[in-house]
N, C-alpha and C positions, 0 to 999 in steps of 0.2 A: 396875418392878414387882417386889415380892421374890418369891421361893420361896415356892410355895403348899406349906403342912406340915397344915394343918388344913381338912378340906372339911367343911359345913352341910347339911343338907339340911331345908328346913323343911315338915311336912307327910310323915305314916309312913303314907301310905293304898297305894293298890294299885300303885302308880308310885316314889315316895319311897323305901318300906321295902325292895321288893325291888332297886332299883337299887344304896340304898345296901349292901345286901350282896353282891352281886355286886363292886361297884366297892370294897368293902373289902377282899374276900376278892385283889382282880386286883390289886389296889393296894397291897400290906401298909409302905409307907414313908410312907404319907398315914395321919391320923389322922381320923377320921367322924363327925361328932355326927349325931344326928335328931333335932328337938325336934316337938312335936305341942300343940293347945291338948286334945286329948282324951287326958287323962290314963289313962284305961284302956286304950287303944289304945297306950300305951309302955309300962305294965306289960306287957302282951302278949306285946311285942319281945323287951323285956328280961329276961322269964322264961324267954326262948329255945323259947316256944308261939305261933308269931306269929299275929297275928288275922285273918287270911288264909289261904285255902288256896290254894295253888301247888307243884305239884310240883318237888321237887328243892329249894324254899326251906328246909325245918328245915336239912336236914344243910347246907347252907352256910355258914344264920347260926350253926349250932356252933362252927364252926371259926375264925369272927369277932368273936362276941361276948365283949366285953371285953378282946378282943386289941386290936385296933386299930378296933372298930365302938362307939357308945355309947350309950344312948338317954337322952335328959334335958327335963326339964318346964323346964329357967331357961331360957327362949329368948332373953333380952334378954344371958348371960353367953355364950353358943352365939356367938352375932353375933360381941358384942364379939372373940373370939377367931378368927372362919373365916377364912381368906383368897377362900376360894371360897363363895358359898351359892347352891342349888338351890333355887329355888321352886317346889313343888310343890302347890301349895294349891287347894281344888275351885274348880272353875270352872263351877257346874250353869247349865242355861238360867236366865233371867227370869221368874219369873212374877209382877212389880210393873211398870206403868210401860210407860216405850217399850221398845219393843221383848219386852214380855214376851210368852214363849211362842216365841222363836226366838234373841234375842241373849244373849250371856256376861253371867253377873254376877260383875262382876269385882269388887265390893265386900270379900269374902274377900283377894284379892290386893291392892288397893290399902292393907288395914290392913297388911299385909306387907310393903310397898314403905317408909312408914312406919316402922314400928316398924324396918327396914335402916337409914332416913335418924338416926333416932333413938339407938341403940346404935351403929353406925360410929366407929370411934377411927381407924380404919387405912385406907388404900388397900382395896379389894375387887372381884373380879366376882361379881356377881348374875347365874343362869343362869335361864331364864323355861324351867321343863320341864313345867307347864299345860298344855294349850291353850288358848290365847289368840285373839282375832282378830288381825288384821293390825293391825300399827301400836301394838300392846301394847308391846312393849318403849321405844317413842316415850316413851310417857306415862310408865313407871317411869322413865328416866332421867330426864326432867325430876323427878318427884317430889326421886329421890335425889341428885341432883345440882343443884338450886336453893338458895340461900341460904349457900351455903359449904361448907365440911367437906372432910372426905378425897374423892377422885375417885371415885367407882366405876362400872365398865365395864360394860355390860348388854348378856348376850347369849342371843340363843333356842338351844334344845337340845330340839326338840319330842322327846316316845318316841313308837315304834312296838312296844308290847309289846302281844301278845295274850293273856287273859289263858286261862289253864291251859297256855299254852306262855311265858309271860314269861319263865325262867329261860333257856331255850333260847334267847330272841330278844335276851337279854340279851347272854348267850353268842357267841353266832354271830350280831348285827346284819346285815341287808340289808344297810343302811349306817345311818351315822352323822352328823346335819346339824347341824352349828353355825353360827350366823348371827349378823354383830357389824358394827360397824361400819366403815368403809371407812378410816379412820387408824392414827397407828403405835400407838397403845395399844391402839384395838379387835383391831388384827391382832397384836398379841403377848397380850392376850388371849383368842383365838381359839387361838390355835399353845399356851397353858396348857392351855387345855382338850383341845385335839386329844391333847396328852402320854399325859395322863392314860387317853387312850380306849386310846392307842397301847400301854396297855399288855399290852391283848390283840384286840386290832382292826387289822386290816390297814392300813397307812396311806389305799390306794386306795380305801378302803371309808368313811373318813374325809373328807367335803364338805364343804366352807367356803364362803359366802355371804354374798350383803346379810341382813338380817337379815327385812326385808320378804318376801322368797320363802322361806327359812326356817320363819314364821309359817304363810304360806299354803299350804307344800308338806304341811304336817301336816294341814289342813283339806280338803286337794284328796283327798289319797292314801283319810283315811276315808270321803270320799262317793265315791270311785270305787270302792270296796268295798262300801259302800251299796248303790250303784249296781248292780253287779251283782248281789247277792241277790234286789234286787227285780223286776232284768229277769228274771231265772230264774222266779222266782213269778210274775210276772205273765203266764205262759202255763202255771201250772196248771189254772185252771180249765178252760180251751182242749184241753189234755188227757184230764181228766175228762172231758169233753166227749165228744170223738172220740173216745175210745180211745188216742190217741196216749201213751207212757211217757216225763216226763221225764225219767226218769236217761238211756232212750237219747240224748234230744233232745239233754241236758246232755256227753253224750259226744262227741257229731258235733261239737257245735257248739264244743266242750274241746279239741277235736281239731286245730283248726285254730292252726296258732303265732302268728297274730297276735290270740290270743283268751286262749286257754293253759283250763286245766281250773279252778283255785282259784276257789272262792266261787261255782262252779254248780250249790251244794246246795240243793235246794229245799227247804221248810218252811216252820214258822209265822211266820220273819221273822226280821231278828237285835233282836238288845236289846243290854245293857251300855250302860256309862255315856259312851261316845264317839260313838259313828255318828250315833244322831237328834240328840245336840246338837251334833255339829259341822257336822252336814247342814243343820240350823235356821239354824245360825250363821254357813253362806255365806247361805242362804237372805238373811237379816236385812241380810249385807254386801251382797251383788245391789243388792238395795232400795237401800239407804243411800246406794250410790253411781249410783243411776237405771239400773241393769238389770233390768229387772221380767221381761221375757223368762228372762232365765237362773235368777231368781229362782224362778219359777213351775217350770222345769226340775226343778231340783233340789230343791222342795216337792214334788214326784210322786213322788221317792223314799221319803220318808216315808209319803206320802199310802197308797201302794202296799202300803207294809209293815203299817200297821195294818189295812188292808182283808185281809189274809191273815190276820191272827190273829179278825177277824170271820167270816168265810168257813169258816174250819176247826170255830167255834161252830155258824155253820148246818149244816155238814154232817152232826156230831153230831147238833143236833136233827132232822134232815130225819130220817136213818137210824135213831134211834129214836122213829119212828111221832109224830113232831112235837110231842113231849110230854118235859119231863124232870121233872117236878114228882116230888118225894120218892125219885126215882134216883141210886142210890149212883155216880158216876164218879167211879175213881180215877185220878189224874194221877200220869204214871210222871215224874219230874221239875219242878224248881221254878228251878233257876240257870239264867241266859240262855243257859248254855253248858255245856259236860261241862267237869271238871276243875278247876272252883272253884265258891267256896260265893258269889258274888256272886250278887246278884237284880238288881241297879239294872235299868229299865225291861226285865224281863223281857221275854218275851212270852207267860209263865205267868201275870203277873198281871193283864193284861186279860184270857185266858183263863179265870180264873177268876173273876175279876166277872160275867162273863158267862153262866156257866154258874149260879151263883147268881140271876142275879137271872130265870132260868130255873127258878129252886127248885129245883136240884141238891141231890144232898148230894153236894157234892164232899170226896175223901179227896187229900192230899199227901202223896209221897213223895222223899225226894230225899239222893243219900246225902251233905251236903255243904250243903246250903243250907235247913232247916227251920226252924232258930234266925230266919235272914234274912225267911224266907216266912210262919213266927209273925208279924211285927212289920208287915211290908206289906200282910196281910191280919186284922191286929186287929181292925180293924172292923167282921166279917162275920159275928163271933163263933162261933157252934156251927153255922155254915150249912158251914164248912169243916173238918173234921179236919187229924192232921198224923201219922202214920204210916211211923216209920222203916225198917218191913219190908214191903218191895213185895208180899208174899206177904200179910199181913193187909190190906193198903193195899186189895186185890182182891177179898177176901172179900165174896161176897154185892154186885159190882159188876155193874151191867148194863152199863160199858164200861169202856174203861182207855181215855187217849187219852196216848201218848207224847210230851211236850213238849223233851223233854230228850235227846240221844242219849248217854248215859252208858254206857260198855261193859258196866257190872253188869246190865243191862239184856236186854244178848244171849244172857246166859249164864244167863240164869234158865229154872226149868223150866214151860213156857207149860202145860204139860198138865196138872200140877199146878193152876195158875193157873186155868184154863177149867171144871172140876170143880168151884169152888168158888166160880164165879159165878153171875148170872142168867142163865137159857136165853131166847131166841137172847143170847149173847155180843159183845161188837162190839169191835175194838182199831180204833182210830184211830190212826194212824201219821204225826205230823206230824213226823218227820224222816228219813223213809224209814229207820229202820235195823234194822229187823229183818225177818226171812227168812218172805215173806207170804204163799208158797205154803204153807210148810210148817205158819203157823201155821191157813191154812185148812184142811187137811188134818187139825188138830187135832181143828175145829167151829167156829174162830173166825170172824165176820163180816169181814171186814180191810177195812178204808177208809184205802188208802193218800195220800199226795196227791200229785196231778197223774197218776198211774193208775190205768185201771179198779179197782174197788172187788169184790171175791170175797167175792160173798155166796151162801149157802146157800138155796135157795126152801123 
């Protein structure tokens, strides 16, 4: 296998782009291409305004762009030239067919696998950095490797970036899993790519494997994050209920080390474009291979999480007097997370279906994802606004319900805010983060969730 001088990465979306500048900037004797089929998403890149928000991303791609980083629309002259290529291409669930509504469509990646078998002059590894299900990389080798040509090596490299800390987890990886195959080319394969990580990743932090546990360690790891969000919410209401406070609960229960604290925030549920489809996507595997038990398991995760984003709807309506019709509710947040402007499967955007077809007039605010929240809720037309100052966003609201825990949030002046509402005022607080004594103290009605609710008689 020669020296790898040239790495590919096809596919500039939330995973692709940031990777490949990181790994340019760590790597500066490797040269990077990124080709995309969406040509305004590589002007983006390349104008050094990337189409993404992620902190600490501009100023990296500075210092790589056109050095040794490059963004190009010829994907078939990219090929020809990589020694290494990333495929990083969406993988959204199904909604055609079998398995739709839980399994990968991997039709995106199989044109990809393709158009590899197609332009290949040379030896290559193909690195599958998707999520995939299990057994994905099976099928690409055969693809790429039937009917003759150069060899090429096909190896998983799932990420674990989260996103508005990706730079950081880029940086400072958990760990690192590459998965190839069990021979002396898969494993000198395998030891090319390790190099490359090595070159700011600890070696021990670097995991080599069959390529099958690889796959599935990437599917396992986001529904055990899943998992936990929805076991925390699913004794909100239980809470509410008794009185009991879950952030205590979350603490006790944090407390204990074979538990640990991470991911026992309670709220509207998570979103982003990984957790429910890769939850769906064991889901769909269970089935396929006659686990229905484990199956049905791990659909309760899901099930769980959409029923909190219903739940937080009723609470609204219950607390204002069971009626929202022509009430202004402004929504402090629209991204599935603070610190990037992604929407994918919010949990803003069932939230505000819902309050619409409640006849809200729901207003959005979000400092970071408008443009996105414009496009997913187009269809609702003038039943939603979109209001880039949380402070107008308010005006003349009979609630504000916080979706989003975005720090610009904690620092705004509630009193201000509460003056220039409808009287009684109500904040709904679906991410616990802001300070709900004090805003009662204000006048505000506070409906936190999963603790008693301070309201004003």
């Amino acid at each position: 296998m020669k020296p790898i001088q040239t790495i590919l990465c096809i596919g500039a979306g939330y995973v692709g782009g940031p990777t490949m500048v990181v790994m340019a900037d760590r790597c500066p004797e490797y040269r990077f291409l990124v080709t995309d089929i969406n040509a305004d998403r590589l002007r983006a890149w390349q104008s050094g305004n990337p189409p993404i928000y992620e902190p600490g991303l501009q100023e990296i791609l500075a210092r790589v762009l056109n050095r040794n980083l490059f963004f190009t629309p010829d994907a078939d002259t990219a090929i020809e030239e990589a020694d290494l290529i990333f495929v990083s291409v969406n993988t959204p669930t199904k909604t055609f067919g079998q398995g739709a509504g839980m399994a990968a469509d991997l039709q995106y990646w199989e044109k990809t696998a393709r158009q590899i078998k197609a332009r290949a002059r040379t030896p290559k590894i193909v690195v599958e950095k998707s999520t995939v299900p299990v057994r994905t990389a099976e099928a690409m080798e055969r693809i790429l490797n039937t009917g003759g040509g150069p060899r090429i090596e096909v190896l998983s490299n799932p990420e674990f970036l989260a996103e508005g800390t990706a730079i950081r987890d880029l940086l400072e990886p958990d760990r690192v899993l590459i998965g190839g195959p069990e021979t002396p080319n898969g494993r000198e394969a395998m030891e090319a790519l390790a190099t490359i990580y090595a070159h700011w990743v600890p070696r021990e932090r670097i995991l080599t494997m069959d390529v099958w546990s690889s796959e599935l360690a990437k599917l396992a790891a986001n529904a055990f994050l899943a998992q936990r969000i929805s076991s925390i919410n699913a004794l909100t209401g239980l809470c509410e209920a008794t009185g009991a406070d879950i952030t205590r609960v979350a603490q006790a229960v944090g407390l204990d080390r074979r538990i640990g604290p991470r991911f026992l925030e309670a709220g509207v549920g998570f979103g982003g474009s990984c957790f429910q489809k890769d939850v769906l996507n064991l889901v769909y595997l269970c089935e396929a291979q006659g686990f229905p038990e484990a199956a049905h398991y791990w659909r309760q995760v899901v099930v769980m999480n959409l029923e909190q984003r219903r739940r937080f709807v009723r609470q609204i309506v219950s607390r204002l007097f069971n009626t929202l019709v022509d009430k202004r509710i402004a929504l402090f947040g629209f991204a599935f997370k603070p610190d990037t402007g992604d929407t994918r499967e919010s949990p803003a955007i069932a939230i505000c279906r819902q309050l619409v077809e409640e006849r809200a007039q729901v207003v959005v605010t979000d400092p970071q994802a408008l443009p996105n929240a414009q496009r997913d809720l187009a269809d609702l037309g003038t039943a939603v606004l979109f209001e880039p100052d949380p402070y107008r966003a308010a005006e003349g609201a009979h609630a504000i319900a916080l979706v989003t825990a975005w720090s610009e949030y904690r620092r705004l002046d509630y009193r201000r805010i509460f003056e220039r509402m409808v009287q009684p005022a109500f904040l709904f607080d679906g991410r616990n983060a802001l300070d709900h004594r004090r805003l009662f103290e204000i006048g505000f009605n506070v409906c936190p969730t999963g603790k008693a609710a301070l309201l004003h008689s």
